[in-house]
N, C-alpha and C positions, 0 to 999 in steps of 0.2 A: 450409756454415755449420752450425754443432754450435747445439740446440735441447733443451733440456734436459727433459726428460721431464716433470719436474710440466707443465711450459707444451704439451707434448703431452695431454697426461691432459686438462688445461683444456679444448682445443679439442676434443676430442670431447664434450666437455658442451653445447656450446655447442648452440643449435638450429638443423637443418639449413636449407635454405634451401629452398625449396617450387620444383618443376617446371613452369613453368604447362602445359604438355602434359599431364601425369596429374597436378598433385596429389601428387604422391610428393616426398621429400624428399633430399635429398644423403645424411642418416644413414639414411634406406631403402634407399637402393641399399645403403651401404656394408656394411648388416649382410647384406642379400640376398647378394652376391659372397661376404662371410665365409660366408655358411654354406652358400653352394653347393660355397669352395672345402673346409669340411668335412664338405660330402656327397661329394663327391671322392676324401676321403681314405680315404672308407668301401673304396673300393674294396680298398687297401692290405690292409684288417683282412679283406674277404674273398677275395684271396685268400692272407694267410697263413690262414686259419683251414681253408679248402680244402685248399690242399697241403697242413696239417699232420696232418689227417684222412683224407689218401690213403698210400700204399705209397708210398719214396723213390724207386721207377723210376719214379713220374707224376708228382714233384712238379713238374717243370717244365713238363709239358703242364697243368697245374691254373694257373699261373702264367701261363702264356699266351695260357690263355682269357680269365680274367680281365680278363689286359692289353689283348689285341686289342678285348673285344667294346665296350668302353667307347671303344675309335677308331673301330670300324664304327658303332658305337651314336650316336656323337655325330654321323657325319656325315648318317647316314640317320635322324635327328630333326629335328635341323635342314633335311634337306631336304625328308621328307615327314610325319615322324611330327608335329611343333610344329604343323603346319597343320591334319592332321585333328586333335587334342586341343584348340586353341585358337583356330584360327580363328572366323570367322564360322557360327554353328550355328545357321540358320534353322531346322532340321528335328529337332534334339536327340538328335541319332543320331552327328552328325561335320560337324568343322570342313569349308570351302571356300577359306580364303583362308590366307596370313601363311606360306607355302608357300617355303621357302629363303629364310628373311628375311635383306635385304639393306640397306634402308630403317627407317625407324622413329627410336624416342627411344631416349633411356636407358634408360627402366625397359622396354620392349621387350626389349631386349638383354640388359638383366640378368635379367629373368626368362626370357627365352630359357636363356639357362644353366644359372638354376636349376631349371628343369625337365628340362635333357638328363642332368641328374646324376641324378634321380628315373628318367627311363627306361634310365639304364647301368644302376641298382638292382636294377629287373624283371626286366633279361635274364640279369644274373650270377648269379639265383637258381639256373638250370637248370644252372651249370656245375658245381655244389656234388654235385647232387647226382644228376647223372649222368656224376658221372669216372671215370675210368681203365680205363673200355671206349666210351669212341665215337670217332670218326672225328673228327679235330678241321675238316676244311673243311665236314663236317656241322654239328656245332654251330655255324658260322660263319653257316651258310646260316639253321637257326633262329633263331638268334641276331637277324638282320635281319626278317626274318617278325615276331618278336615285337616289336620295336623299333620296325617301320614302321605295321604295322595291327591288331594286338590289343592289344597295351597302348595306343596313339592312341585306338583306338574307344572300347574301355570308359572309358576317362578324361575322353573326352567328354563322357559319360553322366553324368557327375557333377563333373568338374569345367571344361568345356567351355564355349567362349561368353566370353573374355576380350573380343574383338574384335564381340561381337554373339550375341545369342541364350543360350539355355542348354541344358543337356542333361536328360535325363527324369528322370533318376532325381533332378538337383538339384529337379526341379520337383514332387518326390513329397514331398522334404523330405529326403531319405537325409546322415546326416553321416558322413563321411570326412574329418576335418582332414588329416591328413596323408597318411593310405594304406595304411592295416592291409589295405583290400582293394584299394584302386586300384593300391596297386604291391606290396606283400605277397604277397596271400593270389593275386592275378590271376598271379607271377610262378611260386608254389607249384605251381598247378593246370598251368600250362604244365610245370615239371618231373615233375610228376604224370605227365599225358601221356607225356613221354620216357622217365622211368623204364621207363613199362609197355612202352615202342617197342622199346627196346633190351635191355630184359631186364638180368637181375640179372649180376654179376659170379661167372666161372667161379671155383666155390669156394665163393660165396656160403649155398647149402644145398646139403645132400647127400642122394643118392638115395629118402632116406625125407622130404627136407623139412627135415630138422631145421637148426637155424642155427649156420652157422658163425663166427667173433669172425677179423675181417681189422683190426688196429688200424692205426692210423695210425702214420706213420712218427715226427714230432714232438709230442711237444703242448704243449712250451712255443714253438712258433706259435701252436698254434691258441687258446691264454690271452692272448699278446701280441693274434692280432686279433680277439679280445672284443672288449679292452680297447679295439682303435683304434672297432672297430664302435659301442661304448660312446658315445665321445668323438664321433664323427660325426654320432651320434643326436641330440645337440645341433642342430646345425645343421639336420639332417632335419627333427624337428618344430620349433624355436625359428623356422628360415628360414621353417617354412608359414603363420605369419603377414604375411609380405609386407611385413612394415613392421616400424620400430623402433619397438614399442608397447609400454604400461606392461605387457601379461599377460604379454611371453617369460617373465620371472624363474617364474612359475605352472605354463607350459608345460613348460620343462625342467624346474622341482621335479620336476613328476608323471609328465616322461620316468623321471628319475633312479631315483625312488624304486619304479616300477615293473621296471623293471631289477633292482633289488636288489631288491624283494620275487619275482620271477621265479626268479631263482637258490634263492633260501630256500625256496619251494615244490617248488624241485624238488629239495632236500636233503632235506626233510620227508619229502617221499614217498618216494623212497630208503629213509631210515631207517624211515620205517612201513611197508615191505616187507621193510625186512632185506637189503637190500642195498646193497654199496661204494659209497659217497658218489665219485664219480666227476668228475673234470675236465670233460670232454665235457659230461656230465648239466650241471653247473652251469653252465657256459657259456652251453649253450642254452636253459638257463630261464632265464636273464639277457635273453637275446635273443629268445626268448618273451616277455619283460616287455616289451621295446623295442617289437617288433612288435604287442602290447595294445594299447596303450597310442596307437599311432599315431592310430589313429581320434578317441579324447575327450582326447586330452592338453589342449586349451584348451576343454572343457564340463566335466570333471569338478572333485569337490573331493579333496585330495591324498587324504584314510583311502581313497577309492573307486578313486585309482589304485593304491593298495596290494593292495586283492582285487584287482582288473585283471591287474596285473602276477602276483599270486600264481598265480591260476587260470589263467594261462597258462605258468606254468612245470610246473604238474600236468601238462595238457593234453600240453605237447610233450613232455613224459617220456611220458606215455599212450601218446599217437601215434606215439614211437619202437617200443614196443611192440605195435601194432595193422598198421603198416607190415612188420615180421615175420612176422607172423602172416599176413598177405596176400600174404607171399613177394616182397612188393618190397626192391628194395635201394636207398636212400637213403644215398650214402657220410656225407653231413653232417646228415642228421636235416635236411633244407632244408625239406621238406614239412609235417611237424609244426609247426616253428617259425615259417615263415610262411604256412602255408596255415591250419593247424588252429587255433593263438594269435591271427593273423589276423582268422579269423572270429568266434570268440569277441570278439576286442577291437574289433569292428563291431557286434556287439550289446550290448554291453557298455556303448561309447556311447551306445546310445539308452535304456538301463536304467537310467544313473546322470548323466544328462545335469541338472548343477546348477540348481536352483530349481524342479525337474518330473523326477523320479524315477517310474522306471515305468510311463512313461504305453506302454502295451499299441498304441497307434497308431504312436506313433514306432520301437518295438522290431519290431513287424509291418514298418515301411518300411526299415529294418536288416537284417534277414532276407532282406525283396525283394533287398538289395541284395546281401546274402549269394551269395547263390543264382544271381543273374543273373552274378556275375562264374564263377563256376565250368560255368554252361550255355553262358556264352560262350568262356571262355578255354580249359576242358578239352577239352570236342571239337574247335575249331579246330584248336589245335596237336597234338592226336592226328593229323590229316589231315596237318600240317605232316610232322612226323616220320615220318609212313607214306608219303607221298611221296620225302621225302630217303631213304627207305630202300629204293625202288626206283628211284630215277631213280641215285644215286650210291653207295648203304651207308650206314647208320649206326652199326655196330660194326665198333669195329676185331675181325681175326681173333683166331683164340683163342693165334696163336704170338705177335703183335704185341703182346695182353695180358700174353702170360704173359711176355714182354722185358721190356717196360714202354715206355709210350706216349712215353716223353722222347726214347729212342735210337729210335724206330721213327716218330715223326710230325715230327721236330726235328733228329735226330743230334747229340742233348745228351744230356748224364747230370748229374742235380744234383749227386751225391757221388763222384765218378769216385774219389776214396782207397776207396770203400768200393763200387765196380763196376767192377774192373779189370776183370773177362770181357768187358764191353760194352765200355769202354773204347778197350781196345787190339784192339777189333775194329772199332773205327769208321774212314773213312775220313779224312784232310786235309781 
C-alpha cells in the first residue's frame, strides 16, 4: 500500500509512545538506531581516508582492517566488552553483569548497538595510523585486546553503571559527552603505543633523520571520507544524547561548526607559516574540530565551539609536526587528531562549560581525566603490542613491505592495470 510521504513526515511528529520498562520512547529508540546506523557509516569514511593516505600496494590491507576489526569488534563487545563498560559497577572500576546480552528490552538492545559502533570507533583508530608495515593477524589480535579490556575499563570509569553503580571518574564530576577522550584521544594513545612498537616505515627517515614525504596513493578518498566522517559525526555526538530531545539541533550545530572552524585554523596556520594549504592539512583540522568538540558539544554555546573546533585544528597541524620531530611515523596523522585535539577538546569542556565558564575545579577534574586515560591506555597497550611482537611478529618483513602488504598478506592487488609485476605473479 503506497502512503504518500506528507502522511509519513506527519507520523514522525507525532509523539512517541513511552516504554514502561525504561521510560524511553519509540522516537528514542528510533533516533538511537539512526544514529548508530550513522556511526557505522563512519567506518566507510575511515577507511577510505586510510587507504587514500597509504601507497596503492596497501590499499587493500588498509581496507581490510578496517572491515574486519568492526566484525571482531562487534562480536567481542557484545560478548565481554558491553559488560565490563556497562554493567553493574558496584566498585567504579568495571562492570560485572549484562555479559553477551541475550535477554533485556528494547532500549537494552538498542543501546547495546549504539555503543558497539563507539568501541569499532576506538580500535579503527590504530589501523590509520600503523599501516603498511604490520602483520595484519597482529593487528587483529590488538585489535580485540583493545575492544575487550581497555576501551571497556576506562569507559567505565566515566561512563559506567547503566545497570547499577557508577564509575570514579563520573563521580569526580569529569564530562565526556560523547568521547574526545573515552573513545578519541583513549584510541590515539593505544596507536601511540603501536606506532612506537613497530617502528617507522622503511624510507620513512634517512640515515641523518631527516624526513622523508611517502604520499599517499589517492586523496580524493581520503576528501570523500572527511566528508563521510563529517556526516557520521552527526549521529556520533547527536546519538549521545540517548534520547530524541529538544538540544540535538544545538548538539550537532556546535558538532558542525567546529568541524568547519577546525579546517580554517588549520588553513590559517599554513598560511602564517607559508606554507601549501594542503588536502590532508585541511581535512584533518576538520576532524580535529569533530574530535574538539566531542567532549562539550551539549554544555557549550555555539562562538565557544568555534574556538574549540579552531584550536584543534592548530593543534593537529602542530602535532603533525612534533610527531616528526620524534621520529615517529603516523601514516594518517591519527594521533594528533584524536589523541592531541582530544585532549584539548576535554578540557575545553570544563573551560567553556555554559552558565560557569572557567571554574579552575571542574578544568582540574578534566585534566584528571586527561591524564588517567593516557596512564591507562598507553602503557597497557604498549605491553599488548610487545607481546604480539614476541609471541607471533608485528612487522611485516622489510621484502613483504617493500611488495606491499595487499599481495603479501591477501594475494590481492587494488590496481592490478597499474601492478602487472605482482599481478601476473600471483597464484589462482
Amino acid at each position: 500500500m503506497y502512503i504518500p510521504p506528507a502522511i509519513l513526515l506527519s507520523l514522525t511528529l507525532i509523539p512517541g509512545i513511552a516504554h514502561a520498562d525504561t521510560g524511553t520512547t519509540s522516537m528514542d529508540i528510533v533516533w538511537i538506531l539512526f544514529s548508530a546506523t550513522l556511526v557505522f557509516f563512519m567506518q566507510a569514511g575511515f577507511a577510505l581516508l586510510e587507504s587514500g593516505m597509504s601507497r596503492a600496494k596497501n590499499a587493500i590491507n588498509v581496507m581490510m582492517k578496517n572491515y574486519i576489526d568492526v566484525c571482531i569488534g562487534s562480536l567481542l563487545f557484545w560478548a565481554i566488552g558491553f559488560g565490563i563498560m556497562f554493567g553493574n559497577n558496584p566498585t567504579g572500576f568495571f562492570g560485572t553483569t549484562a555479559f553477551g546480552l541475550s535477554e533485556g528490552s528494547n532500549w537494552d538492545f538498542t543501546f547495546l548497538l549504539f555503543q558497539t559502533m563507539f568501541a569499532a570507533t576506538a580500535v579503527t583508530i590504530c589501523s590509520g595510523a600503523m599501516a603498511e608495515r604490520t602483520r595484519y593477524t597482529a593487528y587483529l589480535l590488538s585489535a580485540a585486546a583493545i575492544v575487550t579490556f581497555i576501551y571497556p575499563v576506562f569507559g567505565s570509569w566515566v561512563w559506567g553503571g547503566s545497570y547499577g553503580g557508577q564509575g570514579w571518574l563520573a563521580e569526580l564530576g569529569f564530562i565526556d559527552f560523547a568521547g574526545s577522550t573515552v573513545v578519541h584521544s583513549l584510541g590515539a594513545w593505544c596507536a601511540l603505543a603501536g606506532v612506537i612498537a613497530v617502528g617507522a616505515r622503511t624510507g620513512r627517515f634517512d640515515n641523518s633523520g631527516k624526513v622523508r614525504n611517502i604520499p599517499g596513493h589517492n586523496l580524493s578518498l581520503v576528501a570523500l571520507g572527511g566528508f563521510i566522517l563529517w556526516f557520521g559525526w552527526f549521529g556520533f555526538n547527536g546519538g549521545s544524547a540517548l534520547s530524541a530531545s529538544e538540544n540535538i539541533g544545538g548538539i550537532i550545530l556546535n558538532t558542525h561548526l567546529s568541524a568547519a572552524a577546525g579546517a580554517g585554523g588549520a588553513i590559517l596556520l599554513s598560511a602564517l607559516l607559508q606554507r601549501p594549504i594542503l588536502l590532508t592539512t585541511t581535512v584533518n583540522g576538520s576532524l580535529a574540530g569533530l574530535v574538539g568538540i566531542t567532549a562539550g558539544c551539549a554544555t557549550m554555546e555555539p562562538p565557544f565551539a568555534i574556538v574549540t573546533g579552531a584550536v584543534s585544528g592548530v593543534i593537529a597541524t602542530l602535532g603533525q609536526d612534533l610527531m616528526l620531530r620524534w621520529k615517529l611515523d603516523d601514516v594518517v596523522s591519527a594521533i594528533p587528531v584524536h589523541g592531541f585535539a582530544g585532549a584539548w577538546g576535554t578540557i575545553a569542556a570544563g573551560l567553556f562549560f555554559a552558565g560557569d565558564m572557567f571554574d579552575t575545579q571542574r578544568v582540574a577534574t578534566q585534566a584528571i581525566g586527561v591524564i588517567t586515560a593516557f596512564l591507562w591506555a598507553f602503557p597497557l597497550s604498549l605491553l599488548v603490542f610487545t607481546l604480539i611482537r614476541f609471541m607471533i611478529g608485528l612487522r611485516s618483513s622489510k621484502e613483504h613491505e617493500q611488495m606491499g602488504l595487499d599481495c603479501t598478506e591477501h594475494n590481492e592487488v587494488g590496481y592490478p592495470e597499474f601492478q602487472q609485476n605482482i599481478t601476473f605473479r600471483q597464484e589462482p
